[in-house]
SELORO-405882 format. One line per 2 residues: number of its first residue (from 1); their letters; for each residue x, y, z of C-alpha. Coordinates in Angstrom, 3 decimals. Layout:
! SELORO-405882
NUM = a = X/Y/Z  ...
//
This chain:
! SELORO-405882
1 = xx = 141.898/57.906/-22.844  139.401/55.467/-24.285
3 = xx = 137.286/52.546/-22.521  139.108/49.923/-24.046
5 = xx = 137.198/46.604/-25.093  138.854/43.196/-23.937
7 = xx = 140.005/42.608/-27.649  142.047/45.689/-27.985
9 = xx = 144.701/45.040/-25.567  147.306/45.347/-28.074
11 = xx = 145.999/49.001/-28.747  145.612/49.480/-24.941
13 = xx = 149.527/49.297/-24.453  150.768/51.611/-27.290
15 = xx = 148.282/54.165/-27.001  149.557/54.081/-23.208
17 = xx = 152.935/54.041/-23.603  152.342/57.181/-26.125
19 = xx = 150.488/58.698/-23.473  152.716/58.726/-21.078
21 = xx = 155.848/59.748/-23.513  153.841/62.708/-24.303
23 = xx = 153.559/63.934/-20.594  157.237/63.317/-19.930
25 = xx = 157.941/65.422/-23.011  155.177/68.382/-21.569
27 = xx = 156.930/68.260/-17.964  160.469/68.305/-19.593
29 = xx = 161.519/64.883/-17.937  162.005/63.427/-21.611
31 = xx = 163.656/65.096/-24.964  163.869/64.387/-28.160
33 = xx = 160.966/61.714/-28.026  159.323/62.752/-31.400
35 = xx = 160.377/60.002/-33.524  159.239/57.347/-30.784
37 = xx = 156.175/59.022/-30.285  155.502/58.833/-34.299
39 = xx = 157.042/55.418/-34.161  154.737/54.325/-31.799
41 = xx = 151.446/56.099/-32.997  152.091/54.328/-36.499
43 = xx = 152.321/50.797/-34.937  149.185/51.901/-33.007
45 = xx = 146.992/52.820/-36.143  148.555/49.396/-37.436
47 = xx = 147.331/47.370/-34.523  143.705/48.763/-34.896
49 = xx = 143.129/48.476/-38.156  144.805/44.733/-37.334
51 = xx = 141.722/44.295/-34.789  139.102/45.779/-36.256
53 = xx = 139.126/44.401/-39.603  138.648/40.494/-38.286
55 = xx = 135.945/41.096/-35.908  134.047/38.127/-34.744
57 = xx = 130.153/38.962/-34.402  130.769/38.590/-30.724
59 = xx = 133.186/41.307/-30.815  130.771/43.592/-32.768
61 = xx = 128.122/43.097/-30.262  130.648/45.015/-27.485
63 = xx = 131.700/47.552/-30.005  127.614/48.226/-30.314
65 = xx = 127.503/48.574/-26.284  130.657/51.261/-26.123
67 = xx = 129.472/53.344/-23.285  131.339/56.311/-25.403
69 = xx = 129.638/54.856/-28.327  127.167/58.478/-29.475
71 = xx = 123.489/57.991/-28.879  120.414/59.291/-30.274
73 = xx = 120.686/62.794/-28.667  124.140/63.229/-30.056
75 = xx = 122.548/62.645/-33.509  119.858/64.677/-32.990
77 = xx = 122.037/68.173/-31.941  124.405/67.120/-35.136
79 = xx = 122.187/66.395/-37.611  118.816/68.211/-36.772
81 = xx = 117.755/72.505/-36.011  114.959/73.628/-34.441
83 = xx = 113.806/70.141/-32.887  111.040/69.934/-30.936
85 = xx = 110.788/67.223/-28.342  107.054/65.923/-27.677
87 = xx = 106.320/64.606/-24.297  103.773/61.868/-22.880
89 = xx = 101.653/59.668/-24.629  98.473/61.250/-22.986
91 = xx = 97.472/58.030/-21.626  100.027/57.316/-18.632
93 = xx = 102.818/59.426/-18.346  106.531/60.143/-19.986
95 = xx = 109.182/58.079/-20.986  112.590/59.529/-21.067
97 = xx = 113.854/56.400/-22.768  112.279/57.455/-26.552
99 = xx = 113.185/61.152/-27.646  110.879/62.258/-30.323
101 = xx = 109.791/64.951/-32.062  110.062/67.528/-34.668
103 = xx = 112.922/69.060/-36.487  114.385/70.191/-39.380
105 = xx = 117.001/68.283/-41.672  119.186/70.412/-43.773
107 = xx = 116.393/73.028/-44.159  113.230/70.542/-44.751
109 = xx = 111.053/69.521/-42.068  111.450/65.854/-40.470
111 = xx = 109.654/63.896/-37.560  112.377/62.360/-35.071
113 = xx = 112.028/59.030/-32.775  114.877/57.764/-31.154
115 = xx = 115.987/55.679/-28.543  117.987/57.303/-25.790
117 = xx = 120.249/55.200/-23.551  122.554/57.877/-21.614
119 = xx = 125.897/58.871/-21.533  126.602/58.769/-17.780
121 = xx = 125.049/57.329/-14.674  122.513/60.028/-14.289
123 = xx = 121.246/60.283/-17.638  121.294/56.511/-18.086
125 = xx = 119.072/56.191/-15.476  116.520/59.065/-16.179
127 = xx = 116.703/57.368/-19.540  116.220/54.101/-18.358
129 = xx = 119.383/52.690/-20.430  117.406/52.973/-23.404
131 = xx = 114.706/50.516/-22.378  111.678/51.397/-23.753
133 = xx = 107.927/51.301/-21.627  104.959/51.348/-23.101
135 = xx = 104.083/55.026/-22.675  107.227/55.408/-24.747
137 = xx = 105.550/53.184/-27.233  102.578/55.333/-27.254
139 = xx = 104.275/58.705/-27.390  106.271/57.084/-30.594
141 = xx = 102.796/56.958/-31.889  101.681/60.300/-31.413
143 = xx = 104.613/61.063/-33.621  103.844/59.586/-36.157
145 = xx = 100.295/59.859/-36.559  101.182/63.635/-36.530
147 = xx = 104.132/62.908/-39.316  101.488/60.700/-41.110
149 = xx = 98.464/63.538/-40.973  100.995/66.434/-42.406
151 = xx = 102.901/64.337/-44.817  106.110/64.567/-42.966
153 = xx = 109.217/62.478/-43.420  110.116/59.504/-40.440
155 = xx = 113.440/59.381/-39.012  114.168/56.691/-36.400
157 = xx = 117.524/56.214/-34.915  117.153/52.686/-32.941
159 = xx = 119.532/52.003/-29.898  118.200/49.246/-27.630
161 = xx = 118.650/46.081/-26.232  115.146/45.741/-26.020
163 = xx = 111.615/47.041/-24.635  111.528/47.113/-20.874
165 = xx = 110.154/44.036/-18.993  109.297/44.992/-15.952
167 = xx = 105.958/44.120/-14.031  104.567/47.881/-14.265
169 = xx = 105.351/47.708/-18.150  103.372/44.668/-18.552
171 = xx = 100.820/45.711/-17.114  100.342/49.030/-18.377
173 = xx = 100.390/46.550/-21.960  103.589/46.568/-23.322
175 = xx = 103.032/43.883/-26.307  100.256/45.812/-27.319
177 = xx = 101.766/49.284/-27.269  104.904/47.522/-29.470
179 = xx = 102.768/45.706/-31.737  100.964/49.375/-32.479
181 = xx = 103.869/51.179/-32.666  105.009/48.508/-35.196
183 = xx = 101.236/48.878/-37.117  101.756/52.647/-36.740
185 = xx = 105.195/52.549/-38.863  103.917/49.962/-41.709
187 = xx = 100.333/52.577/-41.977  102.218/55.746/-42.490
189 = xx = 101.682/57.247/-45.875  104.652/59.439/-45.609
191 = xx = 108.285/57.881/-46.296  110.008/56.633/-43.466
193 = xx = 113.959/55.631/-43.020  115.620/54.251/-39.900
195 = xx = 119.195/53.888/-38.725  120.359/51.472/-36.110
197 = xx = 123.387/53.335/-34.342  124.058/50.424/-31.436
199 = xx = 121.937/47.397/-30.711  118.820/47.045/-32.429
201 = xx = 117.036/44.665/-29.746  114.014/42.768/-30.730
203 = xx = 110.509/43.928/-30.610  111.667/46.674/-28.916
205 = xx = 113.683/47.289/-31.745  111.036/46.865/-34.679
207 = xx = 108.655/48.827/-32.853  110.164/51.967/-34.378
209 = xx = 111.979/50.484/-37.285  109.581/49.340/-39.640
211 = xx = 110.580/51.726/-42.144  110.959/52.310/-46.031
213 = xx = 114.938/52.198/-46.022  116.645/50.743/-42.976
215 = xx = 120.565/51.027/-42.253  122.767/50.243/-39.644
217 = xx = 126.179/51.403/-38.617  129.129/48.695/-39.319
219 = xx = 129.515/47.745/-36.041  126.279/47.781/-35.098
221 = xx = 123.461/44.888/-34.257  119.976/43.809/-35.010
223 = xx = 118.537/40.816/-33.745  115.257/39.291/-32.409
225 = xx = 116.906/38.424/-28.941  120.155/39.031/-27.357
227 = xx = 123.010/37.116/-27.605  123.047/36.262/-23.799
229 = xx = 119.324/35.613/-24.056  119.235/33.124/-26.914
231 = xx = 122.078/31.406/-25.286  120.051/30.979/-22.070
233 = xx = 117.325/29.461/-23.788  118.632/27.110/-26.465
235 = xx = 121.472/25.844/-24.339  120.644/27.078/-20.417
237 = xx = 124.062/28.376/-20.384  124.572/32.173/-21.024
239 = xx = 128.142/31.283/-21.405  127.926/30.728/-24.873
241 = xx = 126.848/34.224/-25.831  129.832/33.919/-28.501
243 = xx = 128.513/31.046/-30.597  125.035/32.402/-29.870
245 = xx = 125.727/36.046/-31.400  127.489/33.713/-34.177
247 = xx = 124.547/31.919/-35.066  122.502/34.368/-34.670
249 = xx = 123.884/36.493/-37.908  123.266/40.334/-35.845
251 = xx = 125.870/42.063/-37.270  125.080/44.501/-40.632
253 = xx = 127.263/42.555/-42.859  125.047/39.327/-42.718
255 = xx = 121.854/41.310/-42.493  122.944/43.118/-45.716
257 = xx = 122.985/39.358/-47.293  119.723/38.715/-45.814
259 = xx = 118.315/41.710/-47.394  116.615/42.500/-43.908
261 = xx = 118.681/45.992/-44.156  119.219/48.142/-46.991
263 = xx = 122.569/49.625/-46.335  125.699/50.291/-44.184
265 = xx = 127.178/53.613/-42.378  130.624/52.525/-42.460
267 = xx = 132.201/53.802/-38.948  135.787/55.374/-38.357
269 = xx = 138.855/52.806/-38.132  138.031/51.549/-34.318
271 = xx = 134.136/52.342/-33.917  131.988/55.049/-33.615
273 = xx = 132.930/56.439/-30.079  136.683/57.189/-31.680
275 = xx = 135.047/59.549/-34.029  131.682/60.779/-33.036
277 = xx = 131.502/63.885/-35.726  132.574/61.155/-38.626
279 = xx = 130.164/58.862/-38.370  127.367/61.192/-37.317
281 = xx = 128.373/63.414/-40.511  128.255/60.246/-42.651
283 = xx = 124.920/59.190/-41.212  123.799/62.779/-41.992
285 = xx = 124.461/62.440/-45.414  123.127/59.048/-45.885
287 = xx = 119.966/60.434/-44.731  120.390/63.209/-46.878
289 = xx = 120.749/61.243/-50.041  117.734/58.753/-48.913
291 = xx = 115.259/61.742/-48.266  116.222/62.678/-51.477
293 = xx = 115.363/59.847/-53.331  111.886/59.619/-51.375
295 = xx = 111.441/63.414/-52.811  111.811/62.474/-56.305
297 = xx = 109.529/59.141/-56.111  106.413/58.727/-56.755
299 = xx = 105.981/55.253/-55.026  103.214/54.342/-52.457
301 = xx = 105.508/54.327/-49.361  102.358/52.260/-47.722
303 = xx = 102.892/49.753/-50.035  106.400/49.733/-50.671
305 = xx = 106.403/48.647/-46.645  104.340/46.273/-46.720
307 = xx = 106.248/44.527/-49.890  109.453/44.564/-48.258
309 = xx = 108.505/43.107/-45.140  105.894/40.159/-46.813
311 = xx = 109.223/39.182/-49.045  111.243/38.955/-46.557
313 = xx = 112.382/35.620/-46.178  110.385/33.860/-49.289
315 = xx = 113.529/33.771/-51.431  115.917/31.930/-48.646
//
């Protein structure tokens, strides 16, 4: 069984009843239940496609925080061979919540940063939910100073709500180890692409996404500040996260308008966490296809950054 969101109720209560047909058939309790099963599977696939193709922003922004929703380390074992993790920043200490590395992509050799939030309560909290410290910041760095130096391709996957705020973190400099992980991105020399795969939150966000070609997943979000957060300070009332995350235009459709994104990884019918292989195949060939367009360009990728981020926003 799925975690079901609040908005798919109506999904809930087939896919139970269907569910609990099919272990009435498997004990031998029920017969003949075939055609109600199929009856009832087909008004199922009905009622998702019903919920899922009118999804308010708000909606999105729970579909992006699935707990089953795959993370960076799923990507990484389906799309990548041979990585190699890098540890530390050789400053501090490690952080668990960025994965990065090197790796090979369909036989050609890639650097790796991505955001880690967990799968279950253990790994969530050795990854710190995906919230990033500044040693994390710094080891992101490393990276790509070591992508930049052999001419290497940049990969990002981005899945955060947003750099960690603690006391520790702000004193060990977090700005500062964002705002050079965000100078690090726009001086490589090598081509860099990003994906955002769940929430792409703020500075902690940018940090590692300041990248040639940036995507997200359909259901995903990008934004400077949460939803909950932005409510809280324009109207002191985080009860209006919904007309917040409106406002706010997060989701990939409106950033695709914007032109802050360059594409979309459309997901399978009910989000990512329905279909993990899908959408982590289709993000594999996205990549694929972008990586080969970087092969057969001859642009400044130095440049090309820092055009597309001065022109953002002059034409609106």
């Amino acid at each position: 069984m799925y975690n079901y969101l609040d908005f798919e109720k109506p999904v809930q209560d087939l896919e139970g009843k269907i569910l609990e047909l099919k272990k009435l058939s498997e004990s031998g309790e029920a017969v003949d239940v075939g055609e109600e099963i199929a009856r009832l599977e087909k008004r199922s696939a009905e009622a998702l496609r019903d919920v899922y193709r009118q999804l308010t922003p708000w909606q999105k922004v729970q579909v992006a925080r699935h707990p089953d929703r795959p993370h960076c380390l799923d990507y990484v074992k389906g799309l990548f061979t041979d990585f190699t993790p890098l540890a530390g920043d050789r400053k501090f200490g490690e952080d668990a919540a960025i994965v990065g590395g090197f790796a090979r992509f369909r036989g050609e050799p890639v650097a790796v940063i991505g955001q880690e939030k967990g799968s279950d309560t253990k790994s969530r909290l050795k990854h710190n939910f995906g919230s990033v410290r500044p040693e994390g910041y710094r080891k992101a760095v490393r990276i790509m100073e070591l992508a930049d130096r052999f001419g290497i391709p940049m990969i990002t996957l981005v899945d955060t709500a947003g750099a960690y705020p603690g006391v520790g973190a702000e004193e060990r400099g977090q700005a500062e180890a964002i705002a050079r992980s965000t100078s690090a991105c726009l001086s490589l020399r090598s081509p860099s692409l990003s994906v955002v795969i769940g929430e792409g939150g703020s500075g902690g966000a940018i940090a590692i996404a300041t990248a040639n070609r940036v995507y997200m997943l359909e259901h995903a979000i990008y934004s400077v500040i949460s939803p909950e957060g932005a409510a809280s300070i324009l109207w002191r009332d985080t009860t209006r996260s919904k007309e917040a995350a409106t406002n706010m235009k997060i989701t990939a459709q409106d950033l695709l308008d914007l032109k802050i994104i360059d594409g979309i990884v459309p997901e399978p019918m009910g989000g990512a966490h329905r279909a993990p292989e899908a959408v982590i195949g289709a993000t594999g060939d996205l990549i694929a296809r972008t990586l080969g367009e970087f092969a057969q360009s001859n642009a400044d990728f130095r440049e090309h950054r820092r055009e597309k981020y001065l022109a953002m926003g002059r034409s609106l």
